[in-house]
C-alpha positions as CSV (number, residue, x, y, z in Angstrom):
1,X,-8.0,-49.9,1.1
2,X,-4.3,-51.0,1.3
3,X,-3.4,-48.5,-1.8
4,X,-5.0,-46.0,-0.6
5,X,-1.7,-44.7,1.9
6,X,-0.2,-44.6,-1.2
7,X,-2.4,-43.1,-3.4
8,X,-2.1,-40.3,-1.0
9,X,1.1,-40.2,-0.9
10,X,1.3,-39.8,-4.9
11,X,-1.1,-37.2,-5.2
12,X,0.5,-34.9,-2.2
13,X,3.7,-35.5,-4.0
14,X,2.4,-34.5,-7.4
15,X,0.7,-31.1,-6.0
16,X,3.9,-30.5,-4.1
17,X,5.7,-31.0,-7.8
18,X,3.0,-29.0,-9.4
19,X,3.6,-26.3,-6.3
20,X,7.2,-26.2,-7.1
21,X,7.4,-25.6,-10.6
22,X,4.8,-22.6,-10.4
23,X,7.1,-20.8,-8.4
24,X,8.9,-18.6,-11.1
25,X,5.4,-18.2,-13.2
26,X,3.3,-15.1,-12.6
27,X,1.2,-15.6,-9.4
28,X,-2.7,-16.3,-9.9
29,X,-3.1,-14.6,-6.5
30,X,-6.4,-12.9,-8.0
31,X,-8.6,-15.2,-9.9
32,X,-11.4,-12.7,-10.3
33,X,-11.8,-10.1,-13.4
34,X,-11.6,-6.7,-12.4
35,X,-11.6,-4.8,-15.4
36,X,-13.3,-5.1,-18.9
37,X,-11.9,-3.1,-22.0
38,X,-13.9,-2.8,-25.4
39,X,-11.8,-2.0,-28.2
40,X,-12.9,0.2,-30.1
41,X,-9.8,0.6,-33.3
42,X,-7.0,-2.2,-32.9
43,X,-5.0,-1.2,-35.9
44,X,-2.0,1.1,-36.9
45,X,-1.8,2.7,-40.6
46,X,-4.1,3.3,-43.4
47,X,-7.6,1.9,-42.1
48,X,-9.1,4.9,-40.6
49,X,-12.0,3.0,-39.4
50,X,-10.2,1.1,-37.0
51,X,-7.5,3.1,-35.3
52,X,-6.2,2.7,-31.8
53,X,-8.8,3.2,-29.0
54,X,-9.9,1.2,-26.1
55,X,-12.5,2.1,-23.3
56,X,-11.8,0.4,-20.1
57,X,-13.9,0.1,-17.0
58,X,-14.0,-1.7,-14.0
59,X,-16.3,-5.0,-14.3
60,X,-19.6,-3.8,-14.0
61,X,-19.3,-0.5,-14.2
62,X,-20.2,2.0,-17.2
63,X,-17.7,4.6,-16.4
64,X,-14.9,4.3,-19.2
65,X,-11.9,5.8,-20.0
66,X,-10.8,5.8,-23.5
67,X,-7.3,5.0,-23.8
68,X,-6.3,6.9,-26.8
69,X,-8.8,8.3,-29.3
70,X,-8.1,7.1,-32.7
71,X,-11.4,5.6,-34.0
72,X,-14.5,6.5,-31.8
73,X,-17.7,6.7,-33.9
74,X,-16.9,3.6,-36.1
75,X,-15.6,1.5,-33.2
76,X,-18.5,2.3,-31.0
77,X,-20.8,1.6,-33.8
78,X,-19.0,-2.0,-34.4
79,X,-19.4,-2.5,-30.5
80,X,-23.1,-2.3,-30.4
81,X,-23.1,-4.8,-33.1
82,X,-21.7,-7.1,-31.0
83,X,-23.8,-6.5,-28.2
84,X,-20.8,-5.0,-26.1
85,X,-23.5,-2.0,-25.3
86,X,-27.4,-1.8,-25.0
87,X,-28.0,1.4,-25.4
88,X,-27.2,4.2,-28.5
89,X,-24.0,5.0,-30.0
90,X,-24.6,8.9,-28.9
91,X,-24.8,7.3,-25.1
92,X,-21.7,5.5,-25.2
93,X,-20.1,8.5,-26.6
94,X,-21.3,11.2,-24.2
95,X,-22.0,9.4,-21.2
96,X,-19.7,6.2,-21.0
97,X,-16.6,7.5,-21.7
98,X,-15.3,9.5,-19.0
99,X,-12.5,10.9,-20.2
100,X,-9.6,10.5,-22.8
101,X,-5.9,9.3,-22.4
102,X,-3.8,10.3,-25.4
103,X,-0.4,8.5,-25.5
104,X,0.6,11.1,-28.0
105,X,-0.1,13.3,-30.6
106,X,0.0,11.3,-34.0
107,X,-3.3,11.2,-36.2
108,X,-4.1,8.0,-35.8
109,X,-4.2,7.9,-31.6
110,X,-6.5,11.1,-32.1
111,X,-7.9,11.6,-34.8
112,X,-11.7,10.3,-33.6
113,X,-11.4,12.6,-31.1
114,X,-11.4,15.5,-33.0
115,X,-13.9,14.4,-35.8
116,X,-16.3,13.6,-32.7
117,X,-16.1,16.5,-30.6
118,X,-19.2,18.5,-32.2
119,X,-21.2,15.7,-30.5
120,X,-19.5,15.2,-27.3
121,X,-20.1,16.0,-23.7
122,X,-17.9,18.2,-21.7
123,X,-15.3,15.8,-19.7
124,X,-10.8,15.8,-19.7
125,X,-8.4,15.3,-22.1
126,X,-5.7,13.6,-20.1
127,X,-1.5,13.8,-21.2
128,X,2.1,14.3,-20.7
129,X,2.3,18.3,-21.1
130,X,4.0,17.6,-24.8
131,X,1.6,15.9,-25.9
132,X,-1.7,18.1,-24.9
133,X,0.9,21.4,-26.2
134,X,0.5,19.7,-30.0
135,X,-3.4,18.9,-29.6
136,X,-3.6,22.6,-28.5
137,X,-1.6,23.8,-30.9
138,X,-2.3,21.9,-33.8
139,X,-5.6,21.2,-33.8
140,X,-8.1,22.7,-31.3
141,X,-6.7,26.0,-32.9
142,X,-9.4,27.7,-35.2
143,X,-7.0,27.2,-38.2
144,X,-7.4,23.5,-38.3
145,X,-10.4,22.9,-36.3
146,X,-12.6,24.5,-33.9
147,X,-11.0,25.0,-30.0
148,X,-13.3,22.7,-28.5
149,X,-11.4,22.8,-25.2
150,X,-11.1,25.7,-22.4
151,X,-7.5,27.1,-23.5
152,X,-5.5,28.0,-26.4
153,X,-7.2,30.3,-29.5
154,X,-10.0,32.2,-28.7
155,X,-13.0,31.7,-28.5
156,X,-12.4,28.5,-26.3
157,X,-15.5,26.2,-26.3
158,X,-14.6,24.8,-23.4
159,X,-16.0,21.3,-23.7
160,X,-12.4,19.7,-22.9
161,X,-10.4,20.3,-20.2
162,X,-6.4,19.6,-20.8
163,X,-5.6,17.5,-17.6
164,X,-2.1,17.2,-17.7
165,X,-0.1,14.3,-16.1
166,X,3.2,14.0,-14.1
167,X,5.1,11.2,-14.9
168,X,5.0,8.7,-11.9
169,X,2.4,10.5,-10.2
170,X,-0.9,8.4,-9.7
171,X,-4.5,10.2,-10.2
172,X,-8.1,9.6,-9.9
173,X,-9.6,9.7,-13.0
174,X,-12.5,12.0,-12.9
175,X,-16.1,10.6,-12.3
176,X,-14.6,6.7,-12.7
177,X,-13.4,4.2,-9.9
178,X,-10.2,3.7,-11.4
179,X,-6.4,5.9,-10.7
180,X,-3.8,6.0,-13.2
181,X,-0.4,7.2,-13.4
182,X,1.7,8.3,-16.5
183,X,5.1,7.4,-17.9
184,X,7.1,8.6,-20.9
185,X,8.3,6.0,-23.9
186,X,10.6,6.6,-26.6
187,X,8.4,6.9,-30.0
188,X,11.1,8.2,-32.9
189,X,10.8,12.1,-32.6
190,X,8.8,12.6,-30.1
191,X,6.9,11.0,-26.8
192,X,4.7,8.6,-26.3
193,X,3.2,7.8,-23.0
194,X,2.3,4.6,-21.3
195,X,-0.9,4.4,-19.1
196,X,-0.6,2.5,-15.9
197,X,-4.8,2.3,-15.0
198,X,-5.6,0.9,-10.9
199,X,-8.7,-0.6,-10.1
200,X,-8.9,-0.9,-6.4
201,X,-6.0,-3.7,-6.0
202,X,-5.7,-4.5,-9.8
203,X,-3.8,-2.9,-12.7
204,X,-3.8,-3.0,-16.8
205,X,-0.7,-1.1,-18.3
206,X,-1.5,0.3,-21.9
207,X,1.3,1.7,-24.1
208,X,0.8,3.9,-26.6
209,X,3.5,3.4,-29.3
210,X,7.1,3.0,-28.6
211,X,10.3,2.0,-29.9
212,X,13.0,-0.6,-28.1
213,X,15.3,0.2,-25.6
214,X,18.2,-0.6,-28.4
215,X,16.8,1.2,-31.0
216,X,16.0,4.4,-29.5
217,X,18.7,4.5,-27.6
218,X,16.7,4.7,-24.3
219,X,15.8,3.6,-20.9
220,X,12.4,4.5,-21.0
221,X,11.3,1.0,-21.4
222,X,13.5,-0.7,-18.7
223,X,12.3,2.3,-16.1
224,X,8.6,1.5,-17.2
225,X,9.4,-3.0,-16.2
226,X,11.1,-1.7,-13.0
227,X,8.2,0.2,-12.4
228,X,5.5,-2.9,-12.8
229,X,8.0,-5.3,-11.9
230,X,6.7,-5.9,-8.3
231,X,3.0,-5.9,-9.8
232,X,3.8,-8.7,-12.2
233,X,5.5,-10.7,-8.9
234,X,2.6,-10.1,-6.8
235,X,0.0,-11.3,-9.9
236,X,-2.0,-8.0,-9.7
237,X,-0.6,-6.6,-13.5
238,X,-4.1,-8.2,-14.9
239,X,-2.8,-7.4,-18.5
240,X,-0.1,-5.8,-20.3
241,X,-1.6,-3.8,-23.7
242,X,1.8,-3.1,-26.1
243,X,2.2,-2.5,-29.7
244,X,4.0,-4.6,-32.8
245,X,3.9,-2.9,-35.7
246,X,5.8,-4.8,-38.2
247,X,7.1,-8.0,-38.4
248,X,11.0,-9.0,-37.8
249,X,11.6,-8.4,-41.7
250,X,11.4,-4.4,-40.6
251,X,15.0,-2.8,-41.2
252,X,15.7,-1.0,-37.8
253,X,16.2,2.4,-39.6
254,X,12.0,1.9,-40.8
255,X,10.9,0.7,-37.3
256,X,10.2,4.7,-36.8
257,X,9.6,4.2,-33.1
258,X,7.9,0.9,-33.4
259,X,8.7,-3.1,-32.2
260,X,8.7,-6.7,-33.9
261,X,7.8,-9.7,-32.3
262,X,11.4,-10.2,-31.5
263,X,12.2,-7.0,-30.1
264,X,9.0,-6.7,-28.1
265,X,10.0,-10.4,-26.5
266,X,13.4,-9.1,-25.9
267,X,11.9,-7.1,-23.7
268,X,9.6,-9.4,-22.1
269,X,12.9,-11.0,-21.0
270,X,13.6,-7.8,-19.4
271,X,10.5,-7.6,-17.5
272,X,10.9,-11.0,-16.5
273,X,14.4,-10.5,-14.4
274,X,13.4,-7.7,-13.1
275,X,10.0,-9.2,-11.8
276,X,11.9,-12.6,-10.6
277,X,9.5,-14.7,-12.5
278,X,8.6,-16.6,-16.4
279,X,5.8,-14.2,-17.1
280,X,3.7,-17.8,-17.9
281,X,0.0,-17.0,-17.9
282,X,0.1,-13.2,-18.6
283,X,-1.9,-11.7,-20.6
284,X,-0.1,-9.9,-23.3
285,X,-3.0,-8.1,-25.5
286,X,-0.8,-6.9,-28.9
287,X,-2.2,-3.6,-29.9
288,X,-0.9,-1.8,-33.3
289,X,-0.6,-4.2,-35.9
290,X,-0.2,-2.6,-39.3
291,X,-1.8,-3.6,-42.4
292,X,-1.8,-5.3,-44.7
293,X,-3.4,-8.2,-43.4
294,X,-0.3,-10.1,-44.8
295,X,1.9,-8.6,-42.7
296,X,-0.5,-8.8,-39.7
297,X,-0.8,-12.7,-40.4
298,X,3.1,-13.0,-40.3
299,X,3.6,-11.0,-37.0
300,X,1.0,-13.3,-35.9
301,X,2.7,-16.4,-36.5
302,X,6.1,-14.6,-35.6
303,X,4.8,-13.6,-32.3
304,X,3.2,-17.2,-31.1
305,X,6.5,-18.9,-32.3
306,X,8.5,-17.0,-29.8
307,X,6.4,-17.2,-27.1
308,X,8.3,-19.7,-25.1
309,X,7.5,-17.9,-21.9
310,X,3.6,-19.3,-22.4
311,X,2.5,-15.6,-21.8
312,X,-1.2,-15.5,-23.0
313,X,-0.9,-13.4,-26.1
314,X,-4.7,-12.1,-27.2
315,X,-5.0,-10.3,-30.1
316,X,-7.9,-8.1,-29.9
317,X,-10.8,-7.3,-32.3
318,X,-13.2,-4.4,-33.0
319,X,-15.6,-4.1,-30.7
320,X,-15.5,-7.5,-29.4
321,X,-14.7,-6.8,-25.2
322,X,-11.8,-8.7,-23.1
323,X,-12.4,-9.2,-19.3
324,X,-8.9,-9.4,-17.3
């Protein structure tokens, strides 16, 4: 009993240490998940069967949004294998998914989209004006495939409504639970978007692809952290979604609007300042990784070795869901 004073003592010591040094780290101020997101095409490049796409709902909820639209039919497919849905493909595909984010134009963000809308059910097509302009244009058009949504070349099938987005302006997103606001990136020639999705008090940013700050010559990514910075302080950023494309071996002049794993950490560093804290414990889901599989394993292995803020990097799979 005569220890036990200063057992006390030790352990209030060590939780006041413990306290101290998780200052600067990205708060935990929300322990419980609030939104779950099943990939549905993780990749960039050749594999068309697994193109960039992710549905993401609020826990418990079936009422996706798709956050670009590059594999939907195989993905889904690949999903119900692993038991992330209980019901047909043809359900998840017409009835689950909401709606559709495109971060840009680019084949392989929307191509599924097109190749599946014979079979889909009427709901948005969400954008930055330049971006919806090229799906318009390009490819609801008669010439290269059938208008499937209610403008452009006539006649206009009217299954998709273009819903188009103001940078910075928060929405609802029709028929979910969840808002999101819009905001451009740098992406070679043209713009991509970055998806900033609300759940109640909770948020998940998604980029679609986008160069550095350095290499394109741009502020779009330092406007994006200033933008999140006070979510990341506050702990309510549940995860960050962002692209690597190539490893650090890339020539800057063959990046074409992409990152590394150093560039992408560079960054990081960059959100951290402007957020006032490490970034330890966030989760950092790396989206775009372009075969081959060699290269993937060396971004990999490029990426964990400069992790010395302790983010939690997760590296996402087909079909397989992530809770946040």
């Amino acid at each position: 009993m005569l220890f036990l004073p200063i057992f006390v003592f030790a352990q209030r010591k060590h939780q006041a240490k413990l306290k101290h040094k998780s200052v600067s780290a990205v708060p935990a101020a929300n322990l419980s998940l609030s939104f779950r997101v099943v990939p549905l095409g993780v990749l960039g490049g050749i594999d068309e069967s697994n193109l960039s796409a992710y549905m993401i709902a609020p826990v418990g909820s079936d009422n996706y949004a798709c956050l670009d639209a590059g594999t939907l039919h195989a993905g889904i497919e690949k999903a119900i294998e692993n038991k992330a849905f209980s019901v047909r493909g043809d359900k998840v595909l017409r009835q689950y998914i909401k709606g559709y984010f495109i971060s840009h134009a680019h084949l392989d963000h929307i191509s599924g989209l097109i190749i599946n809308s014979p079979e889909d059910s009427t709901k948005n097509i969400y954008g930055l004006n330049s971006t919806l302009e090229i799906v318009k244009t390009h490819y609801f058009t008669w010439e290269s495939w059938a208008n499937f949504a209610d403008d452009g070349g006539s006649p206009q099938l009217k299954k998709y409504h273009y819903s188009v987005l103001q940078p910075g302006t928060e929405i609802p997103i029709d028929n979910t639970e969840m808002h999101v606001q819009a905001f451009p990136l740098s992406h070679s020639n043209l713009t991509s978007t970055a998806f900033l999705v609300r759940n109640k008090d909770s948020y998940v940013l998604y980029l679609g692809d986008t160069g550095a700050d350095e290499i394109e010559k741009s502020q779009n990514l330092h406007k994006l952290w200033e933008a999140v910075a006070p979510l990341v302080a506050a702990g309510k950023l549940k995860a960050l979604m962002i692209e690597v494309s190539f490893p650090n071996e890339q020539p800057d002049k063959t990046l074409f609007g992409h990152l590394t794993p150093r560039l992408l950490m560079n960054e990081l560093d960059v959100l951290a300042q402007l957020s006032g804290t490490t970034l330890k414990g966030l989760n950092v889901v790396v989206t775009h990784l372009k075969p081959p599989y060699k290269s993937i394993s060396k971004i990999k292995t490029q990426l964990n070795y400069a992790n010395k803020r302790q983010m939690n990097l997760v590296y996402p799979r087909q079909g397989k869901p992530l809770e946040f």
